[in-house]
C-alpha positions as CSV (number, residue, x, y, z in Angstrom):
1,X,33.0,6.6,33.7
2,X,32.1,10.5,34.1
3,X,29.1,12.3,34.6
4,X,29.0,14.8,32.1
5,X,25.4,16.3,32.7
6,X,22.0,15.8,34.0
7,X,19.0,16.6,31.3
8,X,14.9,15.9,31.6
9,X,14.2,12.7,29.5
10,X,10.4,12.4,28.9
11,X,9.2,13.6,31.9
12,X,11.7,12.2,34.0
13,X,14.9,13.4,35.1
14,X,17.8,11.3,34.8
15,X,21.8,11.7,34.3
16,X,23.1,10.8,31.0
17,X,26.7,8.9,31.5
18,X,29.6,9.1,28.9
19,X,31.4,5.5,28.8
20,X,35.0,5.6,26.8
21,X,35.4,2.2,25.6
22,X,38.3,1.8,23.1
23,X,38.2,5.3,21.7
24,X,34.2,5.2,21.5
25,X,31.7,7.1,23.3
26,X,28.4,6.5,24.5
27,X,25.0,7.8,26.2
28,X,23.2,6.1,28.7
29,X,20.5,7.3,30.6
30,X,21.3,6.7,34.4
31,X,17.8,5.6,35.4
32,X,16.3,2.6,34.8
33,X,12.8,2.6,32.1
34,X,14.5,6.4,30.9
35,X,14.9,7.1,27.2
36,X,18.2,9.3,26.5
37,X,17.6,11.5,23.9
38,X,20.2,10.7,21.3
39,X,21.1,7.8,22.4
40,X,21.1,4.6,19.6
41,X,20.6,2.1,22.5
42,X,16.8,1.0,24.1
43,X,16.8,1.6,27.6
44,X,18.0,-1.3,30.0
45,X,16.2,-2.9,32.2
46,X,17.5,-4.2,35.9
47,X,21.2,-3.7,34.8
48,X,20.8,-6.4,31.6
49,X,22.5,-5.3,28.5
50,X,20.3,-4.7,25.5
51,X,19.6,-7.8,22.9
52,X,22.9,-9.0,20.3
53,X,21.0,-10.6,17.6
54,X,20.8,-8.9,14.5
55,X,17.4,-9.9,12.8
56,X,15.7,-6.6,11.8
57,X,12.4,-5.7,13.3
58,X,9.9,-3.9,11.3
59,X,6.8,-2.8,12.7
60,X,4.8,0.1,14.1
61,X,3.8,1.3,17.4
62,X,0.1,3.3,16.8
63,X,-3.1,3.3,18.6
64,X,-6.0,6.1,19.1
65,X,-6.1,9.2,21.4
66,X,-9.8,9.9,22.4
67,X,-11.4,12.1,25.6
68,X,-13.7,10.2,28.3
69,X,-16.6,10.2,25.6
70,X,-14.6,8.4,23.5
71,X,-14.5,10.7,20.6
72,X,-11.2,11.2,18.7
73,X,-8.7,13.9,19.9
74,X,-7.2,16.1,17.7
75,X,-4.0,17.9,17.7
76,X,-2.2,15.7,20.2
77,X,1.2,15.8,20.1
78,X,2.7,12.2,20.1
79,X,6.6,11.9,21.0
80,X,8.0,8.8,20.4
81,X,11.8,8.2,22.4
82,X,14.2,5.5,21.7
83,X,15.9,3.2,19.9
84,X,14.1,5.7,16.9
85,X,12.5,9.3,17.6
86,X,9.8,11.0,16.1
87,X,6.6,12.9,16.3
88,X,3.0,12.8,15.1
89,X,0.0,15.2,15.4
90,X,-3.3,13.6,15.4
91,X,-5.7,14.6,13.0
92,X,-10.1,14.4,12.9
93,X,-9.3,10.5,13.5
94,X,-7.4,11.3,16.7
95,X,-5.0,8.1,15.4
96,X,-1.1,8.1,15.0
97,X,1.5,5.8,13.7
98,X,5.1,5.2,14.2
99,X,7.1,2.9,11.8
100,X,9.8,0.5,13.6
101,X,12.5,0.1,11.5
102,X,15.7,-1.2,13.0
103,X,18.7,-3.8,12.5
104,X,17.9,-5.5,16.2
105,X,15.1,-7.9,16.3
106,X,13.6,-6.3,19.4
107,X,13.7,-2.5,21.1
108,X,12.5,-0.1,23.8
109,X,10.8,2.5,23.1
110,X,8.5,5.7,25.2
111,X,5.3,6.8,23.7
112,X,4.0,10.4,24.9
113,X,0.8,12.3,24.2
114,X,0.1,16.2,25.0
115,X,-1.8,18.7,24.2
116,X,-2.8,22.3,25.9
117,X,-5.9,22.0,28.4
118,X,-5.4,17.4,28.4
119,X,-4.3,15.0,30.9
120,X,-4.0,11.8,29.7
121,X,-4.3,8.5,30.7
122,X,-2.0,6.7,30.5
123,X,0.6,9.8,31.1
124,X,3.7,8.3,29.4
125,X,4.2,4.3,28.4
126,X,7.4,2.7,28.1
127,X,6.9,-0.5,25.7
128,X,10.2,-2.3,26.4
129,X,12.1,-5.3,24.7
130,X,9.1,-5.1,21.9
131,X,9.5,-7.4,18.9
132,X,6.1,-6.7,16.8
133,X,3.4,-4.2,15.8
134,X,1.8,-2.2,19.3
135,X,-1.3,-0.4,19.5
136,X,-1.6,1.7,22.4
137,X,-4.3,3.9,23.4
138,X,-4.6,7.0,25.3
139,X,-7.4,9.3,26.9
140,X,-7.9,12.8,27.9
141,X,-9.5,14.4,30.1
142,X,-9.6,18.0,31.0
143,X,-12.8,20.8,30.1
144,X,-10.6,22.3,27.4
145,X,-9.9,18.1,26.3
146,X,-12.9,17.3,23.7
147,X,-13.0,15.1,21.1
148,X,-14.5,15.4,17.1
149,X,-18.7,14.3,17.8
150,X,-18.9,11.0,15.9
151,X,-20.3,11.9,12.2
152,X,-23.7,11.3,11.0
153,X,-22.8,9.9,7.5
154,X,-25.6,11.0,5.3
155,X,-25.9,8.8,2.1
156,X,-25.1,10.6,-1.2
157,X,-27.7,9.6,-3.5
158,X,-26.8,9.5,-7.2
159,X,-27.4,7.0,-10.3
160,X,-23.8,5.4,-11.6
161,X,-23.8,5.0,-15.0
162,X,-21.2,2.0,-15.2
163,X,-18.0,2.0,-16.9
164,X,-17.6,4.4,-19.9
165,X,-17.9,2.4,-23.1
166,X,-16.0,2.8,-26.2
167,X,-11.9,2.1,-26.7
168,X,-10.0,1.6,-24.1
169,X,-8.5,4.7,-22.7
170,X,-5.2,3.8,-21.8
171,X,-2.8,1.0,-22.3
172,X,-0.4,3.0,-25.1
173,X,3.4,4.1,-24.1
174,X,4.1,7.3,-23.6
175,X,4.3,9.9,-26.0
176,X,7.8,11.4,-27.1
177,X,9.2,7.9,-26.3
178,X,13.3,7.4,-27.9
179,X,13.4,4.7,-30.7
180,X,15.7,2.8,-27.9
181,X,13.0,3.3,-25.2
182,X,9.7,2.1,-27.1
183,X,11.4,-0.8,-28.1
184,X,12.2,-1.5,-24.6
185,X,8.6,-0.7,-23.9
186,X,7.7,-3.1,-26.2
187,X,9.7,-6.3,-25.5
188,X,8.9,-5.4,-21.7
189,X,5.4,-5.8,-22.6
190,X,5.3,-9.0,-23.8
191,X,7.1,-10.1,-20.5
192,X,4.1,-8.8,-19.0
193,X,1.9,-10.7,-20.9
194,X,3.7,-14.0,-20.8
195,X,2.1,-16.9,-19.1
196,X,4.3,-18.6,-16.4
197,X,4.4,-22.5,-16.1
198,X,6.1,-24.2,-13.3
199,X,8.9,-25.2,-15.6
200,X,8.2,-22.8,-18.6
201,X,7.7,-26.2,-21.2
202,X,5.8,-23.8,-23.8
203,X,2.2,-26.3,-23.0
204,X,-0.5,-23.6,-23.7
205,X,1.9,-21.5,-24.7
206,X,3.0,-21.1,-21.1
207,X,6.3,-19.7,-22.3
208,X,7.1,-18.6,-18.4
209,X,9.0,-20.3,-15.9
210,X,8.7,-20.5,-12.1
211,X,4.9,-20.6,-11.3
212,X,4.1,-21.5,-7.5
213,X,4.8,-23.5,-5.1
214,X,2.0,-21.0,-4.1
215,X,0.4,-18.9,-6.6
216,X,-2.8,-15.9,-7.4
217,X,-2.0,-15.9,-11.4
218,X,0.3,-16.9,-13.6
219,X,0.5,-13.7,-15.4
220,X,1.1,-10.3,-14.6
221,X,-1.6,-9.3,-17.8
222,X,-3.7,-11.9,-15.9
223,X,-5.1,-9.6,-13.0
224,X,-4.3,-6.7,-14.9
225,X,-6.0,-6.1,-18.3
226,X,-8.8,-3.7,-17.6
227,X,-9.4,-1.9,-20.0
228,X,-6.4,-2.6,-21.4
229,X,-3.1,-4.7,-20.6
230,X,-1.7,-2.7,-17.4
231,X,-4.5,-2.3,-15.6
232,X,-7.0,-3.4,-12.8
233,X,-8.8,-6.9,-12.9
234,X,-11.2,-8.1,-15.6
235,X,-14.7,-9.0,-15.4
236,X,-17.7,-9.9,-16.9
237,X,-19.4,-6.2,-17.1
238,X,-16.4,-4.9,-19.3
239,X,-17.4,-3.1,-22.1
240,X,-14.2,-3.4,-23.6
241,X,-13.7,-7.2,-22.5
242,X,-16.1,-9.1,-20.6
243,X,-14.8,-12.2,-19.3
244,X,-15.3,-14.2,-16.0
245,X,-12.7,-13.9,-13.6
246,X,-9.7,-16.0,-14.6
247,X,-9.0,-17.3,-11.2
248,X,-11.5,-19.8,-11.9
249,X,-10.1,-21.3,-15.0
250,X,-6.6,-21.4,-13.1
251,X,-7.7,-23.1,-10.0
252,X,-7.7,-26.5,-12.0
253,X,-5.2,-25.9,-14.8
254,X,-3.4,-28.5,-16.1
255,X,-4.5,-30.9,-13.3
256,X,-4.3,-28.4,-10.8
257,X,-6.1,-30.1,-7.5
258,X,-7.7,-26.5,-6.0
259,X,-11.0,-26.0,-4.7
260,X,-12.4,-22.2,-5.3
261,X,-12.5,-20.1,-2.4
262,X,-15.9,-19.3,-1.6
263,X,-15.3,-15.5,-2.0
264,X,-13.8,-16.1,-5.7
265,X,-16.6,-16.1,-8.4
266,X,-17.1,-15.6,-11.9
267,X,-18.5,-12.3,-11.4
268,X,-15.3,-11.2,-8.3
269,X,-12.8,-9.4,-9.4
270,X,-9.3,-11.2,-9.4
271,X,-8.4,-11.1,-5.5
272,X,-5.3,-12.3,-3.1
273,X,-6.5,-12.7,0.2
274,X,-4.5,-12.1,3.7
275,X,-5.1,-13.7,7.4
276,X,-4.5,-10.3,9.9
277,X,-4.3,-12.3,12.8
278,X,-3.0,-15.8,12.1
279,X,-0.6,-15.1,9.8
280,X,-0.2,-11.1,10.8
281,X,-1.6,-9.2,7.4
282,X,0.6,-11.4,4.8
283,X,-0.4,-12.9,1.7
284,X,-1.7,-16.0,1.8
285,X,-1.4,-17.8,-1.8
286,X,-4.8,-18.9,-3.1
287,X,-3.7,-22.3,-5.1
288,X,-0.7,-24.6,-4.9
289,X,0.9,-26.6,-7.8
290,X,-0.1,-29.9,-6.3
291,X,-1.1,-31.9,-9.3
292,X,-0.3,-30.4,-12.0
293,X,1.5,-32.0,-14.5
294,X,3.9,-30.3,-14.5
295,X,4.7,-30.4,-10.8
296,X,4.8,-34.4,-10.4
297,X,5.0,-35.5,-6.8
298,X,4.2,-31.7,-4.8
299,X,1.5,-32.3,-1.8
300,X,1.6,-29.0,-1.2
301,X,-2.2,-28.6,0.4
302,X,-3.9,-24.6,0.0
303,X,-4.7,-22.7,3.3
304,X,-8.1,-23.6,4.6
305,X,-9.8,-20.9,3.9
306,X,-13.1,-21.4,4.7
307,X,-11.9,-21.9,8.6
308,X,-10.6,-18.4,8.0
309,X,-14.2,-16.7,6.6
310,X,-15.9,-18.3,9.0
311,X,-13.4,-16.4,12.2
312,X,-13.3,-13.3,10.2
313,X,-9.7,-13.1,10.2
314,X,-9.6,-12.1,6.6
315,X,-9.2,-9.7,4.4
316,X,-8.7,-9.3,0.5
317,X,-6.8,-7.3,-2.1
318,X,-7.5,-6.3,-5.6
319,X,-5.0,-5.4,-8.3
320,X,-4.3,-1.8,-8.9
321,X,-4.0,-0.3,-12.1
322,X,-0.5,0.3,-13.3
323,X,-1.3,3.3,-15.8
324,X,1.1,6.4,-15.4
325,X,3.1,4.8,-12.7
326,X,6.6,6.0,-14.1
327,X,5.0,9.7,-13.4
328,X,4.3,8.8,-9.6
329,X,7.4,7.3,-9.5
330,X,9.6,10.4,-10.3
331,X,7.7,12.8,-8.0
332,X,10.1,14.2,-6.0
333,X,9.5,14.1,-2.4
334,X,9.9,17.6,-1.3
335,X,7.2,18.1,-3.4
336,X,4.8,15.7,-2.4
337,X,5.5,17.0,1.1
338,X,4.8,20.4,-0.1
339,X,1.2,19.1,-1.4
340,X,0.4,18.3,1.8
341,X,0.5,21.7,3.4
342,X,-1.6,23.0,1.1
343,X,-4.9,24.9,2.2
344,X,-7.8,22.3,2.3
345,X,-11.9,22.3,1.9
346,X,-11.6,20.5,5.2
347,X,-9.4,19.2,8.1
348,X,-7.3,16.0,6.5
349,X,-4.0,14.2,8.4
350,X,-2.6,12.7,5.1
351,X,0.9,11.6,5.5
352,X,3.3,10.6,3.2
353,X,4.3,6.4,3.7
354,X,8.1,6.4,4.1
355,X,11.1,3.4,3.9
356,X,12.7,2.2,6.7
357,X,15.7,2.2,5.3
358,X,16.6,5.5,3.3
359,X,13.2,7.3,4.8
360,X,12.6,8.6,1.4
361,X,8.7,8.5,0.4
362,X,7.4,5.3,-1.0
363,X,4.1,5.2,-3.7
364,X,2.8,2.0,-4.9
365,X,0.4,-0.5,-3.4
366,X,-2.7,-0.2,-1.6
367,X,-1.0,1.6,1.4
368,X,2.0,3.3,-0.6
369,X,4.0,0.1,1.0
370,X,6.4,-0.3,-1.9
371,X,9.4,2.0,-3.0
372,X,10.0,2.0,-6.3
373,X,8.4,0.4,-9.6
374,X,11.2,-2.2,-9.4
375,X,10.5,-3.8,-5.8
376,X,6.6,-3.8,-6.6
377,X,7.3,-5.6,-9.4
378,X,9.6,-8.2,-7.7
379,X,7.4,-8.5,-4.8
380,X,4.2,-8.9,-6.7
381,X,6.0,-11.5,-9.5
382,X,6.9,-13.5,-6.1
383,X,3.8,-13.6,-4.4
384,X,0.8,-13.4,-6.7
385,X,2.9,-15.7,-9.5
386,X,5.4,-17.2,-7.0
387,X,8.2,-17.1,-8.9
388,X,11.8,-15.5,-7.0
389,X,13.5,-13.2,-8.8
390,X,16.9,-10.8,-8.0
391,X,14.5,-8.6,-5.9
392,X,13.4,-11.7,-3.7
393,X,14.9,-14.3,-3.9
394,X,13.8,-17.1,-1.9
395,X,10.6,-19.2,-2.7
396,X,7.8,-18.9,-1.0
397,X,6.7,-22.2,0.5
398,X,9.3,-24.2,-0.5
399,X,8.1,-27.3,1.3
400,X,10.3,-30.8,-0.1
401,X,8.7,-32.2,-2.9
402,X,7.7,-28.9,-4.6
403,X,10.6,-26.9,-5.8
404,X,11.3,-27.5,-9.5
405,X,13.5,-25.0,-10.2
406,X,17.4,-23.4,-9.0
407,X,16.5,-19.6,-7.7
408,X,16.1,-16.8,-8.6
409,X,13.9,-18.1,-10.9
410,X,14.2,-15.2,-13.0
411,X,17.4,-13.1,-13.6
412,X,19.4,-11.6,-15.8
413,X,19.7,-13.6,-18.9
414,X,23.8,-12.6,-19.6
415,X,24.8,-16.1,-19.2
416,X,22.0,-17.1,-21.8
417,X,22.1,-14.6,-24.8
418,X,25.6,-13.6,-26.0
419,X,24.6,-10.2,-26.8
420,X,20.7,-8.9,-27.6
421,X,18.7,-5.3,-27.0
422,X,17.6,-4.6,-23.2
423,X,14.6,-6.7,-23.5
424,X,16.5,-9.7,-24.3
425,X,19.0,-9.4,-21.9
426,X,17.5,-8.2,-18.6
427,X,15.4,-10.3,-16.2
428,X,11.7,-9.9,-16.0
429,X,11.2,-7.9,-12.9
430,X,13.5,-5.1,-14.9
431,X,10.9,-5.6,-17.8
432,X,8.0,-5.4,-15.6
433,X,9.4,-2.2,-14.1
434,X,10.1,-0.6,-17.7
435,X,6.7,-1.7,-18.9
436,X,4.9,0.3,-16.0
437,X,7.3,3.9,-15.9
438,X,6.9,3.6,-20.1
439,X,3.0,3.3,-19.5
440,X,0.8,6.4,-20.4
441,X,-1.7,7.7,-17.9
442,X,-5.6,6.5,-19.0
443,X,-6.9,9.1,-21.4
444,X,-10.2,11.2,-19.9
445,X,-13.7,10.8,-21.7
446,X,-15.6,13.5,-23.2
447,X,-15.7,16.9,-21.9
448,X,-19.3,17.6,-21.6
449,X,-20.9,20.6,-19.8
450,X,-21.9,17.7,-16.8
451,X,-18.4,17.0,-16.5
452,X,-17.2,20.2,-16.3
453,X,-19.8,21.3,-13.9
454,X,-19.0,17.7,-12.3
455,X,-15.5,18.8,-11.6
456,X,-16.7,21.8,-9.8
457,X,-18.4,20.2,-7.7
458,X,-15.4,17.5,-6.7
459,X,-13.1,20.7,-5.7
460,X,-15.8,22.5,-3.5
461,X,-17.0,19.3,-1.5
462,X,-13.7,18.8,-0.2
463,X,-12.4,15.4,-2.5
464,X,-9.5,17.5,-4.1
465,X,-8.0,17.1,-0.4
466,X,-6.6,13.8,-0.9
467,X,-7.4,13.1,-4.7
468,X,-4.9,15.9,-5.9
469,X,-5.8,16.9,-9.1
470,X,-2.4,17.9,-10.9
471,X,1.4,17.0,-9.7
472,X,4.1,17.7,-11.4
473,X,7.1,15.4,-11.8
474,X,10.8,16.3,-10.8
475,X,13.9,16.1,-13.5
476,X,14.6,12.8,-15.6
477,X,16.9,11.7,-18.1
478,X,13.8,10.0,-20.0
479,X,11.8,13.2,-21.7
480,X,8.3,12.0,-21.1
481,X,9.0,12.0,-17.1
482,X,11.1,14.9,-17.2
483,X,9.2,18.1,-15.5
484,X,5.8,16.7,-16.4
485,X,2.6,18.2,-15.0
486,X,-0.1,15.1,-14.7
487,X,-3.5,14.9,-13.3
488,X,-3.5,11.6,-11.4
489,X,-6.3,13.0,-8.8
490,X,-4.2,11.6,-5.5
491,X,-1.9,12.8,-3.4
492,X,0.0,9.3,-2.9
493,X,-0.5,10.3,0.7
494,X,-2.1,7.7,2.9
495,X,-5.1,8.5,5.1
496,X,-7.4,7.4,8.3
497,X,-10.3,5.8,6.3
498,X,-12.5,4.5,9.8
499,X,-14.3,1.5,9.2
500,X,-12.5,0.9,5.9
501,X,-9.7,-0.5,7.9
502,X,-7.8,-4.0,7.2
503,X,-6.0,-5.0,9.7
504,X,-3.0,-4.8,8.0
505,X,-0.2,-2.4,8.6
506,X,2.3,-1.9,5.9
507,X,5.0,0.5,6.3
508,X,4.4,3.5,8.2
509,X,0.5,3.0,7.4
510,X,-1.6,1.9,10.1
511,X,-4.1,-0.8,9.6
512,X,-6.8,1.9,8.7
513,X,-4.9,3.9,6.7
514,X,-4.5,3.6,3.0
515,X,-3.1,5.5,-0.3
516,X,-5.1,7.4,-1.8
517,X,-6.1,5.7,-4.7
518,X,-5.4,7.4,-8.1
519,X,-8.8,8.1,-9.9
520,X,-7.1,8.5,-13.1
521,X,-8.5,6.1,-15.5
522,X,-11.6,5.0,-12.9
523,X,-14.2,5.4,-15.7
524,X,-13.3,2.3,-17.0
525,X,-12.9,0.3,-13.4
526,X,-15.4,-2.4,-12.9
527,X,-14.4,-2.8,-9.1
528,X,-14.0,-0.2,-6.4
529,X,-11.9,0.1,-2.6
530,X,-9.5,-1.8,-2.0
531,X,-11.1,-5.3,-1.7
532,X,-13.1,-4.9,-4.8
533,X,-16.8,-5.3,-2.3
534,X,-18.6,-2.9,-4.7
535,X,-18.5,-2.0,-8.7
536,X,-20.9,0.8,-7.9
537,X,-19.3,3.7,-7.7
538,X,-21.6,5.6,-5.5
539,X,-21.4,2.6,-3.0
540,X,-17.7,3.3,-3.0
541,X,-18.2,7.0,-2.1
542,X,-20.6,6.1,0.4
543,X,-18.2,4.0,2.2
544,X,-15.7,6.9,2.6
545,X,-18.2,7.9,5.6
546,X,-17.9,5.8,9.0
547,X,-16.7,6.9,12.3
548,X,-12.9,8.1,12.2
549,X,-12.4,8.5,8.4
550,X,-11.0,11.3,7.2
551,X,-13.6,11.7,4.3
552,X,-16.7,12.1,6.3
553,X,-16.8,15.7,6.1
554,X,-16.6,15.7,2.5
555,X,-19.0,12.7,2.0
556,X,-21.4,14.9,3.8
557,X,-21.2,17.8,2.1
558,X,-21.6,16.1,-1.3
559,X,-25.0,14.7,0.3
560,X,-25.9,17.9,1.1
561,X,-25.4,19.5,-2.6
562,X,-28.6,19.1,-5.1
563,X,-29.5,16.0,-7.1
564,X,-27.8,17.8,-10.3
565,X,-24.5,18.5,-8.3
566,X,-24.1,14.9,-7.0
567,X,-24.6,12.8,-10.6
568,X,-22.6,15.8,-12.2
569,X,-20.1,14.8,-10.3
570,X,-20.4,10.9,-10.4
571,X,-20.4,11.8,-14.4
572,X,-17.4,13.5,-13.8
573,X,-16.1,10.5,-12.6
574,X,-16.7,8.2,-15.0
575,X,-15.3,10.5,-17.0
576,X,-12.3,10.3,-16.0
C-alpha cells in the first residue's frame, strides 16, 4: 500500500491510496464519509467493505434548493460525488435531479450545493448505503442568497372551440414510403389493431394471445384511436368517433368479474392508474382475468382502489398519441442538446431525460422514460395488455392459477411460418414499433388569418420555449426519416411543471418533471395533461401556472395580451 497523493474531496481533505492487488489498481479515499473523485467504489464506512450483490439500483437523488423565505433558488450549482458524478444548475424552480443508475443494489453518494453570495444548510450531505429514490433539500442564506417571489398566476381567459371537426388529420403512413416498407406498415397495423384474448381462441374475433393476468386494454388501437388508429384515447365528444370509453365494456368481458374504478366513466378518457407511495409510482393493472372464460380457475382479485382514492396515494396516466414518432425517434442527440441552448422568451431549465445504461437521450412517454420505439412498445404491450414479449419477458402477476400461456407470450414467429414477408414473421412488439416510426405526423387545419396571427402570439408569450416548433431529424436509411425538418411543437425535453407534479420519478425526471408534450395533432385531442383532468384546452394552459413551474412566466404573459391575442392563439391551437 503507497500513498501516492493527497487531493481536496468535496470540501474535505483526504489522501487517496493506490492498492495493487493482482496487477489491478485502485482509489480509496483515506477518510472515512470522503468521496474520491474517480474512484468506482462508494465510500466505506467504519472499515466495512462496500455491498457484493449485484441487483441493479435505479433511482434518483433530487430535492429543492430555496432561501429562508422559502422561495426557489436559482443558479445553484449541485455536485453530485460517488459511486456516479455529475452536476446540475437549478433553474426558476430552484429543483435538481440526479439519475442513480448502477449494477450494485445499494451506493454512497455526496450531494453539494453552491453558489456566489449562499451558505447553505445543510453544507454538504453524504447519503450512504442508499438503495432507493432521495429527496434532499437545501437552504441559503446570505443578502446576495434570494430566491424567485412565488408567482401570481393570472388566469388566461379565452373561449375553446372543441376539437376541430372534419376528417381525421392523421393516421396515414408516411409519404415516399418503399413498396417493401408500406407493406410492413401495413401488416404492422393490423397487429395494432388486433384484439388480444387470454389464449387468442378467435371468440369475438379476439385473434390475440396473452391478455392479463393483469390488464388496462386488450388492444393497442383500443386506448389509441383518436382521431384515427395511433392516437390518444376515445371519447364520447369525438367528432370523428364518439364512443364511450371502452374500459367500461372490458371490465366485464366475457365473464370478466371487475368492478369499475370510480374514476373510470363513460365520459373519462382511457386511464392506467399508479400508487406513488404504496407501490412507489408503478402501474397498477386496472382488471384481472379472474372469470373469464377463458381463464377457468384464476382468483386473481384487482387492487382495491377505492382504499387508494380515498389516501390520495394516486395518480393516473393517459395514452399519448403515437403520430410522427419515428421522426422523434431519429433526432439525433447532439441536436436536441443544441435546442436547448437556444435564446428563450423566458428563463426555462429543460433537460434532456437520459438511459442509465448508454446515457444516450430517451423520448417517449409522459416523462421521456423510454428509449426507443421498440421498448415503449414492449413495455406498454406488457403492462396495459399484460402480455410478455422479447422486450419483457416475465408476466406480470403471475400468481398460481392464472398463467395460461409459456412466455414470451409474443415472439418471433420463425418456428411457426416457414418463410413469409416481415409482418408475418416478426413478433408483435417489432410490428408495433414499425407501425409507430412508419406513422405520419397529424396534418394542421386551415390556415386562417386567426391562426396565423395565433401563432404569433405562441412565439412572443414565451410557449415556443419548450414546445419547439421545428426539429430536424438526423441521417436514416428509410427516406421519409432521413434529414427531415418537422414541426412537432416540443422539445422532448422534460421540465419543472409545480403543482402538476405526480409523484412519480421516471428516469432522470423528477416527480414534477414531465416531457413536453408534442402539440402536434392537439386539435383533434379530446383530453388534455397528463392525467386527462380536463378536455378544455384553456383549463390545460391555465394549469401550466402554480408555484415552481416553469411555465408561469409565459402563462402570465399570455393573460396579459388582449382578448383577440389569447383566442387567436387558442385557435391556433386547435389548429394544429
Amino acid at each position: 500500500m503507497t500513498t501516492i497523493n493527497t487531493s481536496w474531496v468535496g470540501i474535505r481533505k483526504v489522501p487517496l491510496l493506490l492498492i495493487a492487488r493482482g496487477g489491478l489498481a485502485f482509489l480509496m479515499a483515506g477518510a472515512v464519509g470522503a468521496i474520491a473523485i474517480g474512484c468506482d467504489r462508494p465510500p466505506i464506512e467504519s472499515g466495512e467493505d462496500v455491498q457484493t450483490t449485484r441487483e441493479a439500483l435505479v433511482a434518483t437523488i433530487s430535492g429543492t434548493i430555496r432561501d429562508t423565505q422559502g422561495r426557489p433558488l436559482t443558479n445553484v450549482t449541485v455536485q453530485l460525488n460517488g459511486r456516479t458524478m455529475a452536476t446540475r444548475t437549478t433553474g426558476t424552480a430552484g429543483t435538481y435531479s440526479f439519475p442513480l443508475n448502477i449494477p450494485e443494489a445499494t451506493g454512497s453518494w455526496s450531494v453539494m450545493p453552491t453558489r456566489s453570495g449562499c451558505s447553505f444548510t445543510p453544507d454538504v450531505v453524504n447519503l450512504n448505503n442508499i438503495n432507493g429514490s432521495r429527496v434532499q433539500n437545501f437552504t441559503g442564506s446570505g443578502t446576495n442568497c434570494v430566491g424567485v417571489a412565488a408567482p401570481q398566476c393570472v388566469a388566461v381567459a379565452a373561449t375553446d372551440p372543441g376539437p376541430r371537426a372534419g376528417i381525421a388529420g392523421a393516421g396515414d403512413p408516411l409519404p415516399g414510403l418503399a413498396a417493401q416498407e408500406l407493406a410492413l406498415f401495413v401488416g404492422a397495423k393490423e397487429a395494432f389493431e388486433e384484439v388480444d384474448s387470454v389464449s387468442g381462441d378467435g371468440v369475438n374475433d379476439e385473434e390475440g394471445k396473452g391478455l392479463g393476468p393483469t390488464f388496462n386494454g386488450n388492444s393497442c388501437k383500443m386506448c389509441h384511436q383518436q382521431p384515427a388508429t395511433g392516437g390518444t384515447s376515445p371519447g364520447l365528444q369525438s367528432p370523428q368517433n364518439p364512443i364511450p370509453n371502452p374500459q367500461i365494456a372490458l371490465a366485464t368481458l366475457r365473464g370478466a368479474l371487475n368492478a369499475i374504478p370510480s374514476f373510470i366513466s363513460a365520459t373519462t378518457p382511457t386511464r392506467e392508474a399508479r400508487f406513488p407511495i404504496a407501490a412507489g409510482g408503478g402501474v397498477a393493472g386496472l382488471f384481472t382475468i379472474r372469470g373469464r372464460d377463458d381463464a377457468p380457475g384464476c382468483t386473481l382479485a384487482q387492487p382495491n382502489f377505492a382504499a387508494q382514492v380515498a389516501s390520495g396515494d394516486i395518480i393516473f396516466r393517459i395514452p399519448t398519441p403515437t403520430f410522427g414518432t419515428g421522426l422523434m425517434e431519429n433526432m439525433p442527440d447532439l441536436a436536441l442538446a443544441a435546442n436547448l441552448t437556444t435564446t428563450h422568451v423566458f428563463p426555462v431549465s429543460g433537460r434532456l431525460n437520459t438511459s442509465g445504461n448508454d446515457g444516450t437521450v430517451t423520448k417517449f412517454g409522459w416523462k421521456a422514460q423510454n428509449k426507443s420505439l421498440m421498448i415503449f412498445a414492449g413495455e406498454a404491450y406488457n403492462v396495459e395488455q399484460g402480455v410478455s414479449n422479447e422486450n419483457f419477458t416475465n408476466e406480470r402477476s403471475a400468481v398460481a392459477g392464472c398463467v395460461f400461456n409459456g412466455s414470451p407470450e409474443d415472439h418471433t414467429n420463425n418456428h411457426e411460418v416457414d418463410s413469409g414477408t416481415p409482418a408475418e414473421v416478426s413478433g408483435d412488439t417489432v410490428l408495433f414499433a414499425a407501425f409507430m416510426r412508419f406513422l405520419a405526423p397529424p396534418s394542421p387545419g386551415d390556415g386562417s388569418a386567426a391562426t396565423t396571427a395565433g401563432r404569433a402570439v405562441f412565439m412572443a408569450v414565451g410557449c415556443g420555449d419548450c414546445h419547439t416548433p421545428s426539429l430536424t431529424t438526423g441521417p436514416s436509411p428509410f427516406a421519409p426519416l432521413n434529414n427531415v425538418t418537422f414541426e412537432p411543437f416540443s422539445d422532448i425535453a422534460v421540465h419543472n411543471m409545480g403543482a402538476l407534479a405526480d409523484g412519480v420519478p421516471q428516469g432522470g425526471a423528477a416527480s414534477d418533471e414531465f416531457r413536453s408534450a408534442p402539440l402536434w395533432g392537439v386539435g383533434q385531442r379530446l383530453f388534455f395533461l397528463h392525467d386527462g383532468r380536463t378536455s378544455n384546452i384553456v383549463t390545460a394552459i391555465n394549469s401550466h401556472c402554480s408555484t415552481n413551474s416553469e411555465a408561469n412566466a409565459s402563462v402570465n404573459a399570455l393573460a396579459a395580451r388582449s382578448a383577440t391575442d389569447r383566442q387567436n392563439l387558442v385557435t391556433f391551437l386547435r389548429s394544429l
